[in-house]
N, C-alpha and C positions, 0 to 999 in steps of 0.2 A: 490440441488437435494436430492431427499429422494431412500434412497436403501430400498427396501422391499422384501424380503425373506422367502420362503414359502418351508419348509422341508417336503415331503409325504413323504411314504413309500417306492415308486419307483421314483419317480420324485422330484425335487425339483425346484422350476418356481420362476425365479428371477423379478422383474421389479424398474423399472426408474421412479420416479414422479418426475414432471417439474409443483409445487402445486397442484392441483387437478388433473392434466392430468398425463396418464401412457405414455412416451414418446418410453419406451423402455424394450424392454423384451427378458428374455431367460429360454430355459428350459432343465435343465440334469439329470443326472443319479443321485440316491441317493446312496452314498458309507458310509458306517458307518464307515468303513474302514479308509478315507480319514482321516489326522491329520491336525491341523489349517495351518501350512505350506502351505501345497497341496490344501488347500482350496481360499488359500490366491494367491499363482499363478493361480488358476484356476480364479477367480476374477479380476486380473488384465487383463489376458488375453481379457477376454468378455469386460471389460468394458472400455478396452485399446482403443476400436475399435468407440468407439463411439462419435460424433464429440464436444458433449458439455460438454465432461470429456475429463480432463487431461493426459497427459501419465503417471505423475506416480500414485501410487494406495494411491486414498484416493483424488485425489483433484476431487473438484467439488461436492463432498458426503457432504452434510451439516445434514445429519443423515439417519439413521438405523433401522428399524424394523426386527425383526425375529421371526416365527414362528414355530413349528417343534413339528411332531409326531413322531419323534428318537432322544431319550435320548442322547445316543453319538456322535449323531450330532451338536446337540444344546450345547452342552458343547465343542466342536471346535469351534463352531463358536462363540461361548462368549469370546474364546481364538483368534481368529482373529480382533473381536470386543476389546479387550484391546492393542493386541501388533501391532497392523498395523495402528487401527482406533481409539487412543486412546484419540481423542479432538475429534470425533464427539460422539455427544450425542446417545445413542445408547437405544433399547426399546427391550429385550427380552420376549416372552409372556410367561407369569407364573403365580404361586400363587402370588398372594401380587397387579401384575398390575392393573389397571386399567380400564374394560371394559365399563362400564357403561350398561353391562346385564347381572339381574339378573340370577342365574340358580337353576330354580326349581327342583333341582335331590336327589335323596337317598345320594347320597357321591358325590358331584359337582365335586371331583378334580380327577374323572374318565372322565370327558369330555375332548375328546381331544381339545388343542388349537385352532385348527383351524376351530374345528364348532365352537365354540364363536365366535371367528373373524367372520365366514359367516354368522353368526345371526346378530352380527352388522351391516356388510356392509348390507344386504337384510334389513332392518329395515329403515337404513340409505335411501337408493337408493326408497323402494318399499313400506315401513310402514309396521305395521303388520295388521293382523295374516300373517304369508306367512309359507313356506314350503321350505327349501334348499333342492335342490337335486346332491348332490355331485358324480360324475362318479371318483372315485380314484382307488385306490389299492384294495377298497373294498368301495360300493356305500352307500354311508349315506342319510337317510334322517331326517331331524333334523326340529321341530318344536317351530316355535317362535308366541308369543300370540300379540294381540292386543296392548299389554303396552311394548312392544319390550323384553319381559320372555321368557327365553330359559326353553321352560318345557317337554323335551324329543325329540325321535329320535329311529329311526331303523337301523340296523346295517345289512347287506345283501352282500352277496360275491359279487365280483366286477368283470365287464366283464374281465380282463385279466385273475383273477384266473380260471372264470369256464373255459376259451378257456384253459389254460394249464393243469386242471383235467381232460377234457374229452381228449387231447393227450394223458396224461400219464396214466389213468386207461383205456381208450378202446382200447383195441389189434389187431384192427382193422381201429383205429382214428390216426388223427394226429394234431399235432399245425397247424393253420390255418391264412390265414391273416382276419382281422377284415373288413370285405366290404360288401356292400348291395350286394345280391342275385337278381338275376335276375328275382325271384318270389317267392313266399310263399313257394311254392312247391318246394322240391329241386330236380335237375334234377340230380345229381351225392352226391359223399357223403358229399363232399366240400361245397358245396351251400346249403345241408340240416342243417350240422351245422352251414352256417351264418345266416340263417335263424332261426335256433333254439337260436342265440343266440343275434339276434337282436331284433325280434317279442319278445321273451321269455322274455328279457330286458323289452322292452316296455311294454308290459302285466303287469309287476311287479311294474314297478313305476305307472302305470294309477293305480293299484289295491291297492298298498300301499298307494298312495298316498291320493284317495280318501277316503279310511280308516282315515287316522289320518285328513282331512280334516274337516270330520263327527265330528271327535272328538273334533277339534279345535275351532270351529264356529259354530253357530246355523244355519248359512247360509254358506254351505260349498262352495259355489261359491265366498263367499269376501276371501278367502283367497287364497294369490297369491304365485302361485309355481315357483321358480326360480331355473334355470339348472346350472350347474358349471363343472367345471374336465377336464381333459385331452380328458373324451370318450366321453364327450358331445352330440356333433356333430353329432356321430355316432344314439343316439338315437329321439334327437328333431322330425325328420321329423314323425317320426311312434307315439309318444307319445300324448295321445288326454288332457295331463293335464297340462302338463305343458306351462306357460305364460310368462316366461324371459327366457332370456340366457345371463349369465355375466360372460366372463371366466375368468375376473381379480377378484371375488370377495372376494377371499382369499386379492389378496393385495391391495384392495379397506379398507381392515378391517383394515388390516396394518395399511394404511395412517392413518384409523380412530385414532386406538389406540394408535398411536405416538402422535398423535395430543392432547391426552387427559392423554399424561401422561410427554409427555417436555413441560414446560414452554417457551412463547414465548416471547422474550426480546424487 
């Protein structure tokens, strides 16, 4: 079984590969805070429960991917990856690995880890040209070419921050739960900001999107836009562009990237 590990900003979504298939998944809180220790009971615990893992921590792992947009994270977990899991073969994404895409950027080792990884897997699964549309901590959209080139990407606040900026800057607003409204039109104040922040979403990726589509392709219709993140969900039904929804594809990349950088015996 392959553990694959995916660090965001707020979340970090574990999953189980059983070889190509994701058998098993979880998703928590991201602590920077947490030391390899606490990360290492937190890991037993979850993966305690699971009927084709061992009880104690590390059997049935016959390797590791990890990927992380928090420096202090990834550096626990490199320390759980020596002192617990120290005979599985283990795949940290960094300078030096191995993606097999290219990236065509000003300074490449500004890309965070995990849009490479979605460039591959979206490549992998879809071919190119395509479009990742990533719902995280803050919504990326990341453009890969025809020859599977990672050659830019927009960067754009992500639906939890704007819902916690408009709580805390309007003195009259508050944090809200994330849910379709009952119409465009809001009937109170509540349903006006889910609506402002669903439609407003949507708008923005159909608008973005189509933009770097233009850009991407001579025919902006061959290039295939793929959904990812935690908010996903929340925006697929309203958006007229988007054509996937893969919510593993962060560890879909994983599997990739393991695959092409341990030898197999």
């Amino acid at each position: 079984m392959l553990l694959t590990i995916d660090v965001g900003n707020t979340h970090t979504v574990l999953g189980l590969f059983d070889g190509e298939d994701i058998v098993e998944h979880w998703r928590i809180s991201t602590d920077a805070r947490r030391t390899a220790d606490e990360l290492a009971v937190l890991l037993q615990g979850l993966m305690g429960m699971h009927p084709l893992l061992g009880d104690e921590l590390g059997d049935g792992i016959e390797g590791i991917a990890i990927c992380s947009t928090v420096p202090s994270v990834l550096h626990e977990l490199r320390e759980v990856t020596r002192r617990y899991y120290g005979d599985v073969p283990a795949v940290l994404v960094e300078p030096g690995v191995k993606t097999g895409v290219p990236i065509l950027m000003d300074n490449p080792k500004e890309v965070g880890a995990d849009r490479i990884i979605n460039a591959l897997a979206a490549v992998e699964l879809y071919g190119g040209p395509c479009v990742v549309v990533d719902f995280g901590t803050a919504t990326t959209f990341d453009a890969v070419s025809v020859r599977g080139e990672y050659v830019g990407g927009v960067i754009a606040p992500g639906i939890e921050i704007s819902v916690d900026a408009l709580g805390v800057r309007g003195a009259q607003l508050r944090k809200i739960e994330l849910a379709r409204p009952r119409s465009v039109i809001g009937k109170n104040t509540v349903e006006a900001m889910q609506s402002g922040i669903l439609y407003g979403f949507a708008g923005q990726v159909d608008g973005v999107v189509s933009r770097m589509a233009a850009e991407l392709a001579d025919d902006p219709d061959d290039v295939t836009v793929i959904a990812t993140g935690g908010l996903a969900p929340m925006v697929l039904g309203e958006s007229a562009v988007i054509d996937e929804h893969e919510p593993w594809l962060t560890l879909i990349g994983l599997r990739l990237v393991y695959e092409r950088n341990v030898s197999r015996t």
